[in-house]
TORKOL-4160 file (C-alpha; in steps of 0.2 Angstrom, whole numbers, padded with zeros to 4 digits, m for minus):
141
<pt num="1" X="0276" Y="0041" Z="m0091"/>
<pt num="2" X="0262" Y="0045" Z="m0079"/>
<pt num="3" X="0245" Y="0033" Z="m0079"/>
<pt num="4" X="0230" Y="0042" Z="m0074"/>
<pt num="5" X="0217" Y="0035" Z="m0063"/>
<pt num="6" X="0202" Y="0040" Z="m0052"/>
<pt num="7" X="0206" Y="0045" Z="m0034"/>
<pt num="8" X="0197" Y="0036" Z="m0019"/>
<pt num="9" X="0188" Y="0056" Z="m0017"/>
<pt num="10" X="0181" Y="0053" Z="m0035"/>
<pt num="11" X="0177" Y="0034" Z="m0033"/>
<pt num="12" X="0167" Y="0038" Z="m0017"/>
<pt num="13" X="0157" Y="0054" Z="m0023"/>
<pt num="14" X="0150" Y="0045" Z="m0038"/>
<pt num="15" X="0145" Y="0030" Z="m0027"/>
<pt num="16" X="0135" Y="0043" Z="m0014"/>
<pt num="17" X="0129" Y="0051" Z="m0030"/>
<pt num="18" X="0120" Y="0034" Z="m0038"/>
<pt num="19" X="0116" Y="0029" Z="m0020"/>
<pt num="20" X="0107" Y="0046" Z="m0020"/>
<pt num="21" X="0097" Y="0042" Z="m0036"/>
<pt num="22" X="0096" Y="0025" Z="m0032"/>
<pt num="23" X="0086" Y="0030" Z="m0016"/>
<pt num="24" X="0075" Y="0044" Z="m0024"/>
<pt num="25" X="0069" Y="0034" Z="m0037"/>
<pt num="26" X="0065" Y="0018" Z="m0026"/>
<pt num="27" X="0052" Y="0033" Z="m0015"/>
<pt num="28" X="0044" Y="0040" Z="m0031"/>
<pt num="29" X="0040" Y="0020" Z="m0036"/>
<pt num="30" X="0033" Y="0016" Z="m0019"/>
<pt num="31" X="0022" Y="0031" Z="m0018"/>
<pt num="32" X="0016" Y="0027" Z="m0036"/>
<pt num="33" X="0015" Y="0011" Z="m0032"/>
<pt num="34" X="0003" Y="0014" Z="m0019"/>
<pt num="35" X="m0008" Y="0028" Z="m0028"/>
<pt num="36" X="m0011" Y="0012" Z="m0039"/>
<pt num="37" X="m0015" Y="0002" Z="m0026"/>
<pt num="38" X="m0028" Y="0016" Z="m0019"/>
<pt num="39" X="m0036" Y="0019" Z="m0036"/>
<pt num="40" X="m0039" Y="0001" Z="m0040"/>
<pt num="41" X="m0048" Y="0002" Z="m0022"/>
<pt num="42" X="m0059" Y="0017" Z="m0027"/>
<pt num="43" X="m0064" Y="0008" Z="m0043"/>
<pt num="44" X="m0069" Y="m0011" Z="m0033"/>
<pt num="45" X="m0078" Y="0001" Z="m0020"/>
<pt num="46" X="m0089" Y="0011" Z="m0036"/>
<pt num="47" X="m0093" Y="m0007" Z="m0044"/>
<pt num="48" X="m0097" Y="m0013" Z="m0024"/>
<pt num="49" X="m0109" Y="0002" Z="m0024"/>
<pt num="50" X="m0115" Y="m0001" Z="m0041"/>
<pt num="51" X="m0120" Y="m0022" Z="m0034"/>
<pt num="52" X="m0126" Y="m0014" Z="m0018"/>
<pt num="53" X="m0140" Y="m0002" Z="m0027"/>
<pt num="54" X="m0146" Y="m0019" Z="m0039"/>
<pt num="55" X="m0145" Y="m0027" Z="m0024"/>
<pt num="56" X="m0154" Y="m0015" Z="m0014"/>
<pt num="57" X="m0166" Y="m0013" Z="m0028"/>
<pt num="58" X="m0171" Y="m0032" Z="m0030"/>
<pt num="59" X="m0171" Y="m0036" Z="m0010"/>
<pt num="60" X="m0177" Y="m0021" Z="m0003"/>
<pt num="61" X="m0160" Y="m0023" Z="0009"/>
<pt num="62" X="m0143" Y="m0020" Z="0008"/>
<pt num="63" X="m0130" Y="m0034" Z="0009"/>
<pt num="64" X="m0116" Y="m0036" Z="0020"/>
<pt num="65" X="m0100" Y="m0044" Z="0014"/>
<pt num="66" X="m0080" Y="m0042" Z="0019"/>
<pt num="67" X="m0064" Y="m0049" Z="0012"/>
<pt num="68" X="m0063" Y="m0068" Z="0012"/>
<pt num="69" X="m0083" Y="m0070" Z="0010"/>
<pt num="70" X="m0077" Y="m0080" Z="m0005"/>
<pt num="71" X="m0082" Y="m0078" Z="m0026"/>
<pt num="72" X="m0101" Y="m0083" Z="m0022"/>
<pt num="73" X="m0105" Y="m0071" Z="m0008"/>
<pt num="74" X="m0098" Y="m0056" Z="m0019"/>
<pt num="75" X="m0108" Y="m0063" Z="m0036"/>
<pt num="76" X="m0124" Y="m0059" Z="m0026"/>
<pt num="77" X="m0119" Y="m0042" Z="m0031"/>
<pt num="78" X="m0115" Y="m0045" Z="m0046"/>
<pt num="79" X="m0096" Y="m0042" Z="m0045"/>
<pt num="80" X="m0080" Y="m0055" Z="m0044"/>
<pt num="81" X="m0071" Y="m0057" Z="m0027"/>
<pt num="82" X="m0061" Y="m0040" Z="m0026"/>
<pt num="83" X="m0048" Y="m0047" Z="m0015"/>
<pt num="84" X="m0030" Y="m0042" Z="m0022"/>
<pt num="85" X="m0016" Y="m0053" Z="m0016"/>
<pt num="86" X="0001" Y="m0049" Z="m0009"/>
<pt num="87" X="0015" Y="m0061" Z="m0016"/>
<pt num="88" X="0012" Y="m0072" Z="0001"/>
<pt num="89" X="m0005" Y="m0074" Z="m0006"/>
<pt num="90" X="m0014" Y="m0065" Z="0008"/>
<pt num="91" X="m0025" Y="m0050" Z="0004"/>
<pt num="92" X="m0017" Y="m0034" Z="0003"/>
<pt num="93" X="m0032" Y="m0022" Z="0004"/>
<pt num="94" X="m0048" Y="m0028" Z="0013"/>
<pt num="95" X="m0065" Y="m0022" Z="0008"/>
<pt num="96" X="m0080" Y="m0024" Z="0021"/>
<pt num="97" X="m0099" Y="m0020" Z="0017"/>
<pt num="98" X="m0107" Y="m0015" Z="0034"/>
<pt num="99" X="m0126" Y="m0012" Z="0035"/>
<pt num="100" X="m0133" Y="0000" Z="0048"/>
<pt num="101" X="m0153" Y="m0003" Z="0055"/>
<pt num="102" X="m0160" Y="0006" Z="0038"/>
<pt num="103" X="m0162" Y="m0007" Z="0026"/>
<pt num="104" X="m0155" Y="0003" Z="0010"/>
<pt num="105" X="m0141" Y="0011" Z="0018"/>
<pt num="106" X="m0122" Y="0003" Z="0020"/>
<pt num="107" X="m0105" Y="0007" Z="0019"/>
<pt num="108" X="m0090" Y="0001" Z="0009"/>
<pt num="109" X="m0073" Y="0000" Z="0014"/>
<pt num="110" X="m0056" Y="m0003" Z="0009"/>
<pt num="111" X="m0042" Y="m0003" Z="0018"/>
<pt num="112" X="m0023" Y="m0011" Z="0020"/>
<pt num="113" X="m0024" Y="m0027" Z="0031"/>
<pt num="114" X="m0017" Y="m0027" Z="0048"/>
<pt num="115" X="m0015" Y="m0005" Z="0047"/>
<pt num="116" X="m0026" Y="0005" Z="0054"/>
<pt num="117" X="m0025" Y="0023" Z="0047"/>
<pt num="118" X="m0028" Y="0027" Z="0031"/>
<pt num="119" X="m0046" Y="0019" Z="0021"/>
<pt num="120" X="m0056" Y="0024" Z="0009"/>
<pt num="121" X="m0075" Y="0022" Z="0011"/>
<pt num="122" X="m0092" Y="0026" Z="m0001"/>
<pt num="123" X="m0110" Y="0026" Z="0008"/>
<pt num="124" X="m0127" Y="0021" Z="0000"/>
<pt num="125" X="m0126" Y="0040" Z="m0006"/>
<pt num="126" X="m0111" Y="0038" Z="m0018"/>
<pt num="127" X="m0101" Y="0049" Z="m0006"/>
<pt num="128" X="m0085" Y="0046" Z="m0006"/>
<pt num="129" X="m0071" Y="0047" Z="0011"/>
<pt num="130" X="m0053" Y="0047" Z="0012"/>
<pt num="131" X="m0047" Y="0046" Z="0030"/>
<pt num="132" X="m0029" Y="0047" Z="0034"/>
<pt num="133" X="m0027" Y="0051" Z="0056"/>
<pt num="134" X="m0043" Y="0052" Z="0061"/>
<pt num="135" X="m0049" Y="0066" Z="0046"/>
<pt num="136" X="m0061" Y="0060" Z="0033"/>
<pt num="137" X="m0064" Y="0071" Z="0019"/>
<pt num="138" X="m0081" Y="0066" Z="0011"/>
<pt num="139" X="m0084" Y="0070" Z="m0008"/>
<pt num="140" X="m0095" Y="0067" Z="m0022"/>
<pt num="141" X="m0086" Y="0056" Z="m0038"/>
């Protein structure tokens, strides 16, 4: 009587086949992972522009703020601290507020720590940029 088993060719195809899998589906979760990540920073920066225009509209200035100002600074416009923690508890995307020399007009953006490259911006204007190498593409929400 014969026993029938799997060959070593058999065994080894399925294991490149799951590997395969395996390694498609960790890509799609990093890339949706990150979209995530990129949409809760278009959200922080439309409720920082929101706080900016009552800010704006009470002090007749805007405000200037970045990442690790702490919860009072950011409840002068009337949002919670919108620093978002990695597991190390550092921040994994940093927003700064800058003002230019015109009192009503500033810029918001976020952007990874420590990577320069892609960011996501909103002026006084609530125009909208997403840069990625150098190329900012502005747009209206």
């Amino acid at each position: 009587m014969r026993r029938q088993a799997f060959t070593l060719i058999e065994l080894m195809i399925v294991a490149i086949v799951i590997a395969l899998l395996a390694t498609l589906a960790l890509v799609q979760y990093h890339q949706l992972q990150e979209r995530a990540l990129w949409d809760k920073a278009r959200t922080t920066l439309l409720r920082i522009y929101a706080g900016e225009m009552a800010y704006i509209q009470e002090n007749g200035q805007a405000k200037t703020l970045t990442t690790g100002a702490g919860p009072a600074a950011w409840q002068t416009l009337l949002i919670d601290d919108p620093e978002s923690y990695d597991g190390g508890g550092g921040p994994i995307l940093v927003y700064d507020i800058t003002s230019s020399g015109v009192p009503e007009n500033f810029l918001a953006t976020a952007y990874y720590k420590g990577f320069i490259g892609t960011r996501q911006t909103i002026d006084e204007d609530k125009v909208f940029c997403a840069s990625g190498g150098g190329v900012c593409n502005w747009v209206r929400p």
